[in-house]
C-alpha positions in Angstrom: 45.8 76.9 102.8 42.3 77.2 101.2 41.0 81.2 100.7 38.7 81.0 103.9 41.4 79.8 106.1 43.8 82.6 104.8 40.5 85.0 105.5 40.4 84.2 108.8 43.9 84.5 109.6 43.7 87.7 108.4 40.9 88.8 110.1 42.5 87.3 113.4 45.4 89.7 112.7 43.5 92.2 112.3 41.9 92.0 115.7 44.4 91.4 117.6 46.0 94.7 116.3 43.2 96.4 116.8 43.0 94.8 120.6 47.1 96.4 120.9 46.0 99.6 119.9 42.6 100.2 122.2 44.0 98.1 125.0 44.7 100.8 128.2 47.5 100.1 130.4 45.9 99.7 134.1 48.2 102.9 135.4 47.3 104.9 132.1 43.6 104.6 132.5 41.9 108.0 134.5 41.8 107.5 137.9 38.0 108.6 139.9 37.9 111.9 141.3 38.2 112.6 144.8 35.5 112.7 147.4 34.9 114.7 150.1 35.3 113.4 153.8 32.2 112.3 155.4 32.0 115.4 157.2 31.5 117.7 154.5 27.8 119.0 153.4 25.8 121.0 151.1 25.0 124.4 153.2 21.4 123.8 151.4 21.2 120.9 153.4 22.1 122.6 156.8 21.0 126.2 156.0 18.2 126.5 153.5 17.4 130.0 154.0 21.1 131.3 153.3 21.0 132.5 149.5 23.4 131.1 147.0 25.1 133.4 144.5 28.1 131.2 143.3 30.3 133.4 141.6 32.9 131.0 140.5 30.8 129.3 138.5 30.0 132.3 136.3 32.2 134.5 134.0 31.6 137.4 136.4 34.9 137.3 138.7 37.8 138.5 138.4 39.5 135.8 135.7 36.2 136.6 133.3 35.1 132.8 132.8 33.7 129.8 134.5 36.9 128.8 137.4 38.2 124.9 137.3 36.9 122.2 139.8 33.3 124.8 140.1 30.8 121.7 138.4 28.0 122.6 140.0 26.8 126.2 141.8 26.5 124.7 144.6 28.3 125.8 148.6 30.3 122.9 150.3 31.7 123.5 154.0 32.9 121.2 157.0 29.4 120.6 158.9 30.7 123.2 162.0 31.3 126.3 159.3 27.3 125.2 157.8 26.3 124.8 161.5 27.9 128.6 162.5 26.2 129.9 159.4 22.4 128.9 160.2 23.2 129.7 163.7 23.8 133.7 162.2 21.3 133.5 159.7 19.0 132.6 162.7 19.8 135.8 164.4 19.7 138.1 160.9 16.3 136.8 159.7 15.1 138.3 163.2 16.4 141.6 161.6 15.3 141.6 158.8 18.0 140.1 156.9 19.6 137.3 155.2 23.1 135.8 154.7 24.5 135.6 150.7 27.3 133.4 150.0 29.5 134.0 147.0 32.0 131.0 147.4 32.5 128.5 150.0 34.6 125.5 149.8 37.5 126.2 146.8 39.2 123.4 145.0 43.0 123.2 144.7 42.4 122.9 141.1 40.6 126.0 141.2 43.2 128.2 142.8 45.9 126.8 140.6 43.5 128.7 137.9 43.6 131.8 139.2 48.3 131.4 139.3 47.5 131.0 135.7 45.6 133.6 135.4 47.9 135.9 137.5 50.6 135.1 135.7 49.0 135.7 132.1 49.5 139.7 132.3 48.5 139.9 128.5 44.2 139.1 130.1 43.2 142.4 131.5 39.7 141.8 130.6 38.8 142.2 134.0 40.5 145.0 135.3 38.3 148.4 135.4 36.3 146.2 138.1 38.2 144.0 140.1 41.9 145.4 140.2 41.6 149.6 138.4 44.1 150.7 140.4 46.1 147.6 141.0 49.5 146.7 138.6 48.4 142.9 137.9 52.3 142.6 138.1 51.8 143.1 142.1 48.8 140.6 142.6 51.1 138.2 144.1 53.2 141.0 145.8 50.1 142.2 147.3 48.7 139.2 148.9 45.5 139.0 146.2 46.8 135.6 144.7 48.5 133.0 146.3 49.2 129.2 145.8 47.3 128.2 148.4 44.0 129.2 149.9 42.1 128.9 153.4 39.1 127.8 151.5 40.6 124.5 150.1 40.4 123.5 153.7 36.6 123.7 153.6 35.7 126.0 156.8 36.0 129.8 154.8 33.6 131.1 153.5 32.9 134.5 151.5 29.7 136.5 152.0 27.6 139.3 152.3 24.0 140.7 153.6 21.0 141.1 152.1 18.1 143.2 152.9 15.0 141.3 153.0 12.9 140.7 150.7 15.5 140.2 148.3 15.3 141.9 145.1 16.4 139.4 142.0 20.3 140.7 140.8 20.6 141.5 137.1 22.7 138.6 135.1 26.1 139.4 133.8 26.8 139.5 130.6 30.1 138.9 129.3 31.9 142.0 127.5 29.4 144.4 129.0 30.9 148.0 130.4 32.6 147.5 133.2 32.5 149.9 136.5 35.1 150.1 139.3 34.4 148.2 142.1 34.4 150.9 144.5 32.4 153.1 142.7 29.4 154.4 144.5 26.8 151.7 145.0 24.5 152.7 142.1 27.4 152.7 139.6 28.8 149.3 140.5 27.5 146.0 139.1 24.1 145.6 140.7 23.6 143.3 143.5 21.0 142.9 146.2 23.6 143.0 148.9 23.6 145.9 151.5 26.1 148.9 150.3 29.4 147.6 151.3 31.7 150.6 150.1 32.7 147.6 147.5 32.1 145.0 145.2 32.7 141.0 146.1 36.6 140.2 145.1 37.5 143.9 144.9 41.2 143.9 144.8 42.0 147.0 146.5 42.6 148.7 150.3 39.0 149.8 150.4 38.0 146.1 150.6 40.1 146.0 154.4 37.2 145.7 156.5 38.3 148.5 158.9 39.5 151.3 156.0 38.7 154.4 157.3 38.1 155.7 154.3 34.6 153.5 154.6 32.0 155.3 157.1 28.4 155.7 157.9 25.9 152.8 156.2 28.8 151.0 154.7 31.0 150.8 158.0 27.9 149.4 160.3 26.8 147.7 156.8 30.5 145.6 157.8 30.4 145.5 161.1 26.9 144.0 161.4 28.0 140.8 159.2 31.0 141.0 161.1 29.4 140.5 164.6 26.8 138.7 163.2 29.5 135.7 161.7 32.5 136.4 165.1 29.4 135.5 167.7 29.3 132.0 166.3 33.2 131.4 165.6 33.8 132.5 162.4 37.0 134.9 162.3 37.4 137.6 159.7 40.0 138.2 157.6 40.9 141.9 157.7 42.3 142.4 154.3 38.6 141.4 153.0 35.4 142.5 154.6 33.5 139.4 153.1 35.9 136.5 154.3 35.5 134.5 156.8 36.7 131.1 158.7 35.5 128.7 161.1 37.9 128.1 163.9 38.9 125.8 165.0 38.9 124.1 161.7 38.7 120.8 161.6 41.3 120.3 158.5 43.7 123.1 159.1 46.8 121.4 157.5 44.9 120.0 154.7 44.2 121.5 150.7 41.6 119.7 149.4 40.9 119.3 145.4 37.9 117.5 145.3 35.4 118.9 142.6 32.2 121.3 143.6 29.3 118.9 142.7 26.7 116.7 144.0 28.8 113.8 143.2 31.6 114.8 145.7 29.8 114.5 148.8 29.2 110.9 148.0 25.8 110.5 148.1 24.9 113.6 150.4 23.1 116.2 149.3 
């Protein structure tokens, strides 16, 4: 066998070794992420007017850091929960106000993060806002966490009102003081929201939309985004002032885990 032909070989072998070694079996390769169903939008898209303050997309919730399956900050819903909301923005911009969303449709994926999180009691980075009088042994116990959520099915959605104009909302920064999140109004974390009588995601009896603890501004603050959102079908949940779903929903049975990004409504915006 002459050198070159021994070369060759050798360089054959080497190929085909390096062919075994990058070559992916068909069920080992990553599989596409899931889409959403057709009828699924961008509340931009149906509701332009409605502002957008994603929360889960920031570090400033309650597990301190951007949430899994939040791509984008960007509010997904079945069409009929985007259609109720315009129909109440509608009716508040004749007021003088406007809707704010803080989180819409929630991926599977997502709420799997905040189990973890749950069950990690050594991170208590968050506590003097979210949960400052709440064991985080009891967050399950309590009904804060669970393993599933309403808003993988797409129709819940949590908000709040704003006063119009709206005044811009300081940025978080991470490792800043943090302040109870039922301290009075102008001790809380700012945000252009009407007072109330707590903070978004405020793990704590104060947040039950009816506590009569919570009077005055704060209680009509409530029960105007209340009425406002029940005259077109969306249904409070009373543990939580700010959360609310469509009914009937059009995928009650059904936990979705498709990512929150353009690229999930498949070509919609």
């Amino acid at each position: 066998m002459t050198r070159l032909s021994t070369t060759l070989r050798g360089m054959a072998t080497t190929f085909a070794a390096l062919l075994a070694v990058t070559a992916v079996p068909a069920t080992a390769q990553a599989e596409p992420e899931p889409k959403a169903p057709a009828d699924f939008v961008a509340l931009r898209t149906v509701a332009p007017t409605i502002i957008q303050e994603m929360r889960y997309t920031t570090a400033h919730n309650f597990v301190g850091e951007r949430v899994d399956g939040y791509r984008q900050p960007r509010c997904v819903l079945t069409r009929p929960a985007a259609e109720a909301l315009h129909r109440a923005q509608t009716r508040l911009l004749r007021q003088g106000y406007s809707l704010k969303v803080y989180d819409c449709y929630r991926p599977q994926r997502a709420v799997d993060h905040f189990v973890r999180w749950a069950e990690d009691l050594d991170d208590q980075r968050t506590k003097a806002e979210f949960y400052p009088e709440v064991d985080k042994t009891r967050l399950f116990t309590d009904g804060y966490i669970a393993e599933r959520s309403g808003h993988s099915r797409g129709s819940t959605v949590d908000l709040t009102i704003v006063k119009l104009p709206a005044k811009p909302t300081r940025p978080y920064h991470p490792g800043q003081p943090l302040v109870p999140c039922f301290a009075p109004q102008d001790e809380r974390f700012p945000d252009n929201s009407v007072d109330m009588g707590t903070g978004y995601d405020c793990f704590d009896t104060r947040s039950h939309t009816l506590d009569p603890r919570i009077q005055g501004a704060q209680r009509a603050n409530r029960l105007l985004l209340k009425n406002s959102l029940e005259d077109v079908g969306l249904v409070n949940l009373p543990e939580e002032w700010w959360h609310f779903t469509y009914k009937p929903e059009p995928y009650p049975d059904t936990y979705f885990d498709f990512p929150v990004s353009a690229k999930s409504l498949a070509g919609r915006r």
